[in-house]
Backbone as XML, in Angstrom:
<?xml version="1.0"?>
<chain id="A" units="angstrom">
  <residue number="1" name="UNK">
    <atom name="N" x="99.513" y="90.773" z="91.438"/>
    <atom name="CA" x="99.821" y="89.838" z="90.381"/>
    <atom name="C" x="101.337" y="89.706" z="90.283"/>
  </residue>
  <residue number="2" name="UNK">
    <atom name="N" x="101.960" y="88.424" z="90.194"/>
    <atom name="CA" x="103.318" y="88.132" z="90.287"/>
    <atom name="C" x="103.444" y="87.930" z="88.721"/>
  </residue>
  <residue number="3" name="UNK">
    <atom name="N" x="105.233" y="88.944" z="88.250"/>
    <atom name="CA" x="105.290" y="88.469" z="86.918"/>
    <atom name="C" x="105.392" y="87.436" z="86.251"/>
  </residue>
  <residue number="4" name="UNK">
    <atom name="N" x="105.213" y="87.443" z="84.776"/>
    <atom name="CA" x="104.498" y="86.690" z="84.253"/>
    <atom name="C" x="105.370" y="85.172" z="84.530"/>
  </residue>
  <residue number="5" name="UNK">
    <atom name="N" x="106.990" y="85.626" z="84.482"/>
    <atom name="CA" x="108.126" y="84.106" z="84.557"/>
    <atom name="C" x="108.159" y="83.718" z="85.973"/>
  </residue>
  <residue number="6" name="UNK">
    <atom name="N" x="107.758" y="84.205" z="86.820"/>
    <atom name="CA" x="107.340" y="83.970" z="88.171"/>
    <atom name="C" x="106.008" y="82.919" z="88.154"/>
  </residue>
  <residue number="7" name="UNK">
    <atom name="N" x="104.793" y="83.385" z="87.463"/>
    <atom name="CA" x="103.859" y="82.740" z="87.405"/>
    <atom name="C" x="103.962" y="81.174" z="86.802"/>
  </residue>
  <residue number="8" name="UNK">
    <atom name="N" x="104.925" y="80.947" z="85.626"/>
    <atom name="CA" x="105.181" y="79.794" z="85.270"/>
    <atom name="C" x="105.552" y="78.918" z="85.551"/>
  </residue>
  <residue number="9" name="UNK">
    <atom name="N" x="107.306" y="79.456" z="86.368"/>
    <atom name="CA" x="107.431" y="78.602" z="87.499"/>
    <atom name="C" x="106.449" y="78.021" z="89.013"/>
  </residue>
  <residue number="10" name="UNK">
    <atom name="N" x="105.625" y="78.616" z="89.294"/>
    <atom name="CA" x="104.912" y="78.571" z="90.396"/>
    <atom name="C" x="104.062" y="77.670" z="89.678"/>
  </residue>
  <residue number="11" name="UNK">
    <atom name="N" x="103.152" y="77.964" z="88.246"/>
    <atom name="CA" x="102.585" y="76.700" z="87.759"/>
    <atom name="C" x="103.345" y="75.514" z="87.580"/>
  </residue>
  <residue number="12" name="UNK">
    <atom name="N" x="104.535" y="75.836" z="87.357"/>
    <atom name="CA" x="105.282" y="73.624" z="87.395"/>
    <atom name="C" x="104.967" y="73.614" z="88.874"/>
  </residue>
  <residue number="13" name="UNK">
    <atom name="N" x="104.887" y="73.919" z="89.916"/>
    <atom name="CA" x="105.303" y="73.280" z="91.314"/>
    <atom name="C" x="103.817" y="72.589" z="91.445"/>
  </residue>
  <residue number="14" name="UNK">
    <atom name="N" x="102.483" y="72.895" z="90.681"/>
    <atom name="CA" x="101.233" y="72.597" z="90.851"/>
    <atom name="C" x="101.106" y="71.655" z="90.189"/>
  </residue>
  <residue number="15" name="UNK">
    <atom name="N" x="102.001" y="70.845" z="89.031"/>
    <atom name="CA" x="101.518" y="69.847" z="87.996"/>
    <atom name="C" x="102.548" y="68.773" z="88.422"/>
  </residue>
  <residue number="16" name="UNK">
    <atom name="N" x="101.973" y="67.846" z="87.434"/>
    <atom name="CA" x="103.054" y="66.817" z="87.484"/>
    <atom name="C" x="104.419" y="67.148" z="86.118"/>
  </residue>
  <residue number="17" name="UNK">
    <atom name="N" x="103.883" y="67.230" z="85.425"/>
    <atom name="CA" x="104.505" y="67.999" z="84.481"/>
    <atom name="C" x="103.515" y="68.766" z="83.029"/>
  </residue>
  <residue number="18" name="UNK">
    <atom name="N" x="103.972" y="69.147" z="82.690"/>
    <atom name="CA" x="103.193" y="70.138" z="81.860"/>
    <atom name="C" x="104.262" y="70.914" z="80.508"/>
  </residue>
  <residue number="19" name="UNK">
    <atom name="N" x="103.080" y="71.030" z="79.139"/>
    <atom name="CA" x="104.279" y="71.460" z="78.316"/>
    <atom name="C" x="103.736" y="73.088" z="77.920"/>
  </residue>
  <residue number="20" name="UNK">
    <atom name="N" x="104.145" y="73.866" z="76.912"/>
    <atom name="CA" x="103.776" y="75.064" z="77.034"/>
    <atom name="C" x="102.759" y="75.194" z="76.756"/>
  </residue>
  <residue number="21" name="UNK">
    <atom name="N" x="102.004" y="74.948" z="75.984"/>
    <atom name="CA" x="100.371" y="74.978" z="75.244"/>
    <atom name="C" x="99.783" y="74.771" z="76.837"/>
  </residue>
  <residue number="22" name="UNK">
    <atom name="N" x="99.833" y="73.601" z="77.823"/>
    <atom name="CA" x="98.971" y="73.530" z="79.475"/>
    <atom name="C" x="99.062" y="75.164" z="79.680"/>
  </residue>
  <residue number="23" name="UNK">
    <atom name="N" x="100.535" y="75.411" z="79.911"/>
    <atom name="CA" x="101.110" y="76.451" z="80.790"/>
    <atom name="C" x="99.823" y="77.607" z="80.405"/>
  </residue>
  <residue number="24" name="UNK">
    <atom name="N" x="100.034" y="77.761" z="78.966"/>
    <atom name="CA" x="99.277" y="78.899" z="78.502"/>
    <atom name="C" x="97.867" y="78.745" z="78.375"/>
  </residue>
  <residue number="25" name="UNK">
    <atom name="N" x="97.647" y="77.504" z="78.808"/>
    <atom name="CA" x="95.762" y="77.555" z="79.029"/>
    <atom name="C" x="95.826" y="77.984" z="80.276"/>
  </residue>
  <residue number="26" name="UNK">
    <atom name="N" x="96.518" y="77.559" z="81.273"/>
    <atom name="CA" x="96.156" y="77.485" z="82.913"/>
    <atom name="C" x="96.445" y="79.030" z="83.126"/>
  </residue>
  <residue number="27" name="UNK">
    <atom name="N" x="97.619" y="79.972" z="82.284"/>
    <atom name="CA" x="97.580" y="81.075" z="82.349"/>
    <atom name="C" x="96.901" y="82.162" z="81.777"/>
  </residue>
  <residue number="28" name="UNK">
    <atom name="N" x="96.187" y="81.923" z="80.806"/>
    <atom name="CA" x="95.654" y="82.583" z="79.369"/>
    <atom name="C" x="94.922" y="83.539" z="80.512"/>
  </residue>
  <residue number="29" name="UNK">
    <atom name="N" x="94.114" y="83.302" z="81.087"/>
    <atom name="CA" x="93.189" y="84.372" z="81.609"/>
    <atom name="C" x="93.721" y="85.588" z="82.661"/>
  </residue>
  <residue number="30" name="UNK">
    <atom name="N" x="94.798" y="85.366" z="83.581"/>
    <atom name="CA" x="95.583" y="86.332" z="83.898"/>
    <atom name="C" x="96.366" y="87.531" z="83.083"/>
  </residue>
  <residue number="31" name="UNK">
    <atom name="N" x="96.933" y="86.427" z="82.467"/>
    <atom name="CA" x="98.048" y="86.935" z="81.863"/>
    <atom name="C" x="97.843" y="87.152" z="79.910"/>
  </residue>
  <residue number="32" name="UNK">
    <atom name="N" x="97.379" y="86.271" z="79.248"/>
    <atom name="CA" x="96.899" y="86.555" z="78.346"/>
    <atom name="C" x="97.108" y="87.914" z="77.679"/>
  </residue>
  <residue number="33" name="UNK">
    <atom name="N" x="97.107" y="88.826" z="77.937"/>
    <atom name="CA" x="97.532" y="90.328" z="77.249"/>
    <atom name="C" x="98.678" y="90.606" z="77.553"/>
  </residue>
  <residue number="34" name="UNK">
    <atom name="N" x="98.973" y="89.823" z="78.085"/>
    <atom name="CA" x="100.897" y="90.433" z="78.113"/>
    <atom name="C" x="101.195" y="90.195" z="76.710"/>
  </residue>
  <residue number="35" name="UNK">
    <atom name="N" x="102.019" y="91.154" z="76.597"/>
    <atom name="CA" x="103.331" y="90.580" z="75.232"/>
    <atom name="C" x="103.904" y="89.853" z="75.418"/>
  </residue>
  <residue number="36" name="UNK">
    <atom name="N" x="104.594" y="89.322" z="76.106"/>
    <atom name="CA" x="105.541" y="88.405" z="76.476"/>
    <atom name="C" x="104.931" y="87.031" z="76.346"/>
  </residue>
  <residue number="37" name="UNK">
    <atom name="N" x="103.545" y="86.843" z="76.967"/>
    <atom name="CA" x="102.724" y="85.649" z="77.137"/>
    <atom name="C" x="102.912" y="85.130" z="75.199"/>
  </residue>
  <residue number="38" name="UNK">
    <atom name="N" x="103.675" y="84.383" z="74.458"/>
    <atom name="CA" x="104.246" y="84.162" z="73.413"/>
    <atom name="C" x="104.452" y="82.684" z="73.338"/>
  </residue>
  <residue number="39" name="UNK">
    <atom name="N" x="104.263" y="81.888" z="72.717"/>
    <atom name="CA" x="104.538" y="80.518" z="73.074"/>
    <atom name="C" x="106.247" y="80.823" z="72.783"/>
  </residue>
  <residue number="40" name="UNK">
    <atom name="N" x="106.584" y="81.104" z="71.996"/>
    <atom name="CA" x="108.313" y="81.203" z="71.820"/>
    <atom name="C" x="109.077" y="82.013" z="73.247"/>
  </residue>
  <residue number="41" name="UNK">
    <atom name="N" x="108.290" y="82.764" z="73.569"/>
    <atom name="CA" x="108.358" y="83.500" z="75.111"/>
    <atom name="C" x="108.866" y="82.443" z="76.347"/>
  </residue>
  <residue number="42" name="UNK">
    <atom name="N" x="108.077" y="81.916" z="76.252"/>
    <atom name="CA" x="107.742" y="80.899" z="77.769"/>
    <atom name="C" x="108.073" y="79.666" z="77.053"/>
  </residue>
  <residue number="43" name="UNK">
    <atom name="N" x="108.551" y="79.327" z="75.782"/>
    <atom name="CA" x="109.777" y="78.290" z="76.013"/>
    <atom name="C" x="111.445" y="78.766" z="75.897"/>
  </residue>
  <residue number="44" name="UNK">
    <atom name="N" x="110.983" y="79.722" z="75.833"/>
    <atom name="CA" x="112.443" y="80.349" z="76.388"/>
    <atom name="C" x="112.706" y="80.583" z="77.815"/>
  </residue>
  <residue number="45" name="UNK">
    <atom name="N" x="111.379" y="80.895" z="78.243"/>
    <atom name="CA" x="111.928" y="81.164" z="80.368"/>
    <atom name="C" x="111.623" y="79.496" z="80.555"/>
  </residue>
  <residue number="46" name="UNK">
    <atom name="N" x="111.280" y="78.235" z="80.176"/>
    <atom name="CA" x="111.288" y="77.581" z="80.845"/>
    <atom name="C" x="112.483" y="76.641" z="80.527"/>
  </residue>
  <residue number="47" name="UNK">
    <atom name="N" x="113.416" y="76.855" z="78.905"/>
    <atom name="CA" x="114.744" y="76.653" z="79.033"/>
    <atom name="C" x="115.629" y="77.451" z="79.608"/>
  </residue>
  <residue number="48" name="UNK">
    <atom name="N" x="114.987" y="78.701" z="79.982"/>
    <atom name="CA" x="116.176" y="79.190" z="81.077"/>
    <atom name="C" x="116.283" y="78.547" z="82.122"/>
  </residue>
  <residue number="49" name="UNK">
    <atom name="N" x="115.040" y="78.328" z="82.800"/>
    <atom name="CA" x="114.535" y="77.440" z="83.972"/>
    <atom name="C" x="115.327" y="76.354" z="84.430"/>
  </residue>
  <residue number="50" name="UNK">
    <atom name="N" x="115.080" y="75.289" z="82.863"/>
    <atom name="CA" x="115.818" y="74.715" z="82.915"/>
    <atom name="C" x="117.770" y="74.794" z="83.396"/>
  </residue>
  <residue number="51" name="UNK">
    <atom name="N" x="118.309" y="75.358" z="82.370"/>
    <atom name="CA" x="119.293" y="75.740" z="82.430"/>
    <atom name="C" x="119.729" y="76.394" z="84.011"/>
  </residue>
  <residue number="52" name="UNK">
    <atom name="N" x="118.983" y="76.791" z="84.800"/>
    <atom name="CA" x="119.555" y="77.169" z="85.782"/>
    <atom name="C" x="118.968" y="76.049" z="87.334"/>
  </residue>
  <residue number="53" name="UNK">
    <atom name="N" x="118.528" y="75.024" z="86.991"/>
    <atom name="CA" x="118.371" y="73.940" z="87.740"/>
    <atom name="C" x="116.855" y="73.514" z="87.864"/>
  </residue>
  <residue number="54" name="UNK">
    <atom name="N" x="115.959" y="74.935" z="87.646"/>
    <atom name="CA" x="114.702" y="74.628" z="88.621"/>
    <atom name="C" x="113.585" y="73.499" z="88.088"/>
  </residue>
  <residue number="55" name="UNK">
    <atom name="N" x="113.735" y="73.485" z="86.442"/>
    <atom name="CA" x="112.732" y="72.762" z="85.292"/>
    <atom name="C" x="113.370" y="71.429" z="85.163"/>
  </residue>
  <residue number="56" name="UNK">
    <atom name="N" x="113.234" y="70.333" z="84.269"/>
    <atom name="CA" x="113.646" y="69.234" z="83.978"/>
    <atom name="C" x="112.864" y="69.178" z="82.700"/>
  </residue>
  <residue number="57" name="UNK">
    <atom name="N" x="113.418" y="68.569" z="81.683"/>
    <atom name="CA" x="112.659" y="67.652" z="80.597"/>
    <atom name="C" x="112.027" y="66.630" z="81.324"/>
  </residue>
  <residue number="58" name="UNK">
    <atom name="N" x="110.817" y="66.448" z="81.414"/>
    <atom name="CA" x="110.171" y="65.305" z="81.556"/>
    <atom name="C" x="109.776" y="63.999" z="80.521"/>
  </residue>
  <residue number="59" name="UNK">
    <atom name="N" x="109.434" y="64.365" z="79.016"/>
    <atom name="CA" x="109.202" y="64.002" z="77.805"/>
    <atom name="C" x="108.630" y="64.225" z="76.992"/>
  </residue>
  <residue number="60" name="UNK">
    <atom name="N" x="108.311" y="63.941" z="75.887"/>
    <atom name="CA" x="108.230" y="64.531" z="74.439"/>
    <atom name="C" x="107.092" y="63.726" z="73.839"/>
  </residue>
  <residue number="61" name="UNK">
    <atom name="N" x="106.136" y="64.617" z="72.805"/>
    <atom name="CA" x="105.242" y="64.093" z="71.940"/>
    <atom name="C" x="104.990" y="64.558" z="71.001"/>
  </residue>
  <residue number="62" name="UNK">
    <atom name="N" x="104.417" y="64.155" z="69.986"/>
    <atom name="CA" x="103.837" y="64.827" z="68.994"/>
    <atom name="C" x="102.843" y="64.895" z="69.154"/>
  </residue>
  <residue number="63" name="UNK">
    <atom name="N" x="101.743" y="66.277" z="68.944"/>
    <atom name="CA" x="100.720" y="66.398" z="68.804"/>
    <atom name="C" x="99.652" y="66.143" z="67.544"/>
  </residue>
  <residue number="64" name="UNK">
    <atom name="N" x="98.616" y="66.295" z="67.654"/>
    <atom name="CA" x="97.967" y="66.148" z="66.630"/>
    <atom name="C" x="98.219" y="66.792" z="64.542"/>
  </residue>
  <residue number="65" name="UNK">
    <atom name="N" x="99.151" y="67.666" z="65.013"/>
    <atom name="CA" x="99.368" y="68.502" z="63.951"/>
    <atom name="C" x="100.793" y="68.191" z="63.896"/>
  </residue>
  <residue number="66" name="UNK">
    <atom name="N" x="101.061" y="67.423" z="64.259"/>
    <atom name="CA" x="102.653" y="66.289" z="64.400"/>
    <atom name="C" x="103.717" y="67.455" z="64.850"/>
  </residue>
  <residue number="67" name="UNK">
    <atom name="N" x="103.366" y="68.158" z="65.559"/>
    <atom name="CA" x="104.699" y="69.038" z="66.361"/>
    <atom name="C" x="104.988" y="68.593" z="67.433"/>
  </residue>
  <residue number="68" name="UNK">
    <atom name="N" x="106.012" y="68.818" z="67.609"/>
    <atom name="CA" x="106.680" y="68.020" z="69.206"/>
    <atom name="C" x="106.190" y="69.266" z="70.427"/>
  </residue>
  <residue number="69" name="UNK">
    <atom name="N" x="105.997" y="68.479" z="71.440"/>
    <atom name="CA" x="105.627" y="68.914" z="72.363"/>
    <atom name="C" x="106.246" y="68.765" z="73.370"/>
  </residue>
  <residue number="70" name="UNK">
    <atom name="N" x="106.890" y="69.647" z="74.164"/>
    <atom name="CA" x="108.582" y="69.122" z="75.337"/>
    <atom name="C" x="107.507" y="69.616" z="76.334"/>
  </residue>
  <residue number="71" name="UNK">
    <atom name="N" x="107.817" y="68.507" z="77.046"/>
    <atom name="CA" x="106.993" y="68.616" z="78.444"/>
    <atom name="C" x="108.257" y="68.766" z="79.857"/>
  </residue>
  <residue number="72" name="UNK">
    <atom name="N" x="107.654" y="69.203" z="80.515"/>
    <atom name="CA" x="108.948" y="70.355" z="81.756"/>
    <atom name="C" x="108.215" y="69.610" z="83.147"/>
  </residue>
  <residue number="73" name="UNK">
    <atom name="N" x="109.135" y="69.615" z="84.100"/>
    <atom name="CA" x="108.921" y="69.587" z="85.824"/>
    <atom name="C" x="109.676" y="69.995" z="86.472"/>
  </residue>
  <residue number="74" name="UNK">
    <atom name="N" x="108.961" y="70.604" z="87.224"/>
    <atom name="CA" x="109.836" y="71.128" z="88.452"/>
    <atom name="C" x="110.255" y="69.764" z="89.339"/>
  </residue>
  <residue number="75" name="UNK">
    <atom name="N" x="110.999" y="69.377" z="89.421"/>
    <atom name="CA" x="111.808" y="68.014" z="90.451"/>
    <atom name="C" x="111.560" y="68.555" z="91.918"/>
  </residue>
  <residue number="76" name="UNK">
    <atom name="N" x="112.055" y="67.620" z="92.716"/>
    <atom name="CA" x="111.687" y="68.050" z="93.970"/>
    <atom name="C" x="112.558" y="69.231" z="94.666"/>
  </residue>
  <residue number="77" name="UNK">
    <atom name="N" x="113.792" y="69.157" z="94.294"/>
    <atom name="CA" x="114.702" y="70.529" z="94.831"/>
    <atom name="C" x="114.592" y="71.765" z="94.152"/>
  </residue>
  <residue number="78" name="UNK">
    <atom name="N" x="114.419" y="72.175" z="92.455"/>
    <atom name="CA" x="113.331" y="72.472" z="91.737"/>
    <atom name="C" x="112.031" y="73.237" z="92.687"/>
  </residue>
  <residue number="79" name="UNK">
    <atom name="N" x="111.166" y="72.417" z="92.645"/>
    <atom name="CA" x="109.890" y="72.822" z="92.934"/>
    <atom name="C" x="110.683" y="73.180" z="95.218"/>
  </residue>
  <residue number="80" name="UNK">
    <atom name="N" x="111.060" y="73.295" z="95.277"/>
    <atom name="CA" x="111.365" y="73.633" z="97.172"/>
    <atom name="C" x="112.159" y="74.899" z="96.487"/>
  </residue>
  <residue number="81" name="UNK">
    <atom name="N" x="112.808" y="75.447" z="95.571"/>
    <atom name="CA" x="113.856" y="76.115" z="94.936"/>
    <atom name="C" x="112.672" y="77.352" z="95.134"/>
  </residue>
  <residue number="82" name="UNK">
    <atom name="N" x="111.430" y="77.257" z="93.987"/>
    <atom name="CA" x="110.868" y="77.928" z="93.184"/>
    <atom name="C" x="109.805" y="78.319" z="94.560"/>
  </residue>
  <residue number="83" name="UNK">
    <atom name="N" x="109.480" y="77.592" z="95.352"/>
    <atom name="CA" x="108.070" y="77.829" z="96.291"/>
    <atom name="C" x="109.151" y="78.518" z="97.362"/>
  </residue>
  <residue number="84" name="UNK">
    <atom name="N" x="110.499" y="78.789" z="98.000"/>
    <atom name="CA" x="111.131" y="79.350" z="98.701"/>
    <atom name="C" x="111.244" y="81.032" z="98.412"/>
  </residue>
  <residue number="85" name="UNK">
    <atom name="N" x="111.172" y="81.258" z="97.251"/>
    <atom name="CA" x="111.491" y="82.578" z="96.493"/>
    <atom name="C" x="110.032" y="82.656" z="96.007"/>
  </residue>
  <residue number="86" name="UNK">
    <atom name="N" x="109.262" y="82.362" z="95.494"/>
    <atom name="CA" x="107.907" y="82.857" z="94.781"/>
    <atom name="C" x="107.099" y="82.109" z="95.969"/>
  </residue>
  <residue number="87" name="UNK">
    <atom name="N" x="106.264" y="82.861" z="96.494"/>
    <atom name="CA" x="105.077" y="82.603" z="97.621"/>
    <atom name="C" x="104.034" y="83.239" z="96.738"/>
  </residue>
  <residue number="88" name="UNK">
    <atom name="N" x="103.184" y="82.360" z="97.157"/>
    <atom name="CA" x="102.054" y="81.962" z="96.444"/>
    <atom name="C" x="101.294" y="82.828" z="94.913"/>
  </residue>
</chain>
């Protein structure tokens, strides 16, 4: 099992884009008992992400319960970045 900020990034390279609530369904069953697995958690590694080239803002919504929802992609140098260093 690859850690958990490893796993997230490797999930953007699989989507088109995706915001944290996807991330944590598509992960819930691996990872799910981690501590870390936190929604405040994993929008923090995926503004690190950001911040260090590999993520992008893709765009924004409100959900049903009118909270914004920031949706992330790995871009194409991004996603070649993240699949060079994290195998499979």
């Amino acid at each position: 099992m690859k850690p958990l900020n490893y796993a997230v990034l490797k999930y953007f390279t699989t989507v088109p884009d995706a915001c944290i609530q996807d991330v944590m369904e598509a992960l819930k069953d691996e990872y799910g008992d981690f501590k870390a697995f936190q929604q405040d958690q994993l929008i923090s590694a995926c503004m690190t992400a950001e911040a260090n080239g590999l993520l992008e803002e893709s765009r924004f919504e409100l959900d049903n319960n009118n909270e914004l929802r920031v949706y992330f992609r790995a871009h194409e140098e991004g996603a070649a970045t993240i699949n060079k260093y994290i195998i499979n």
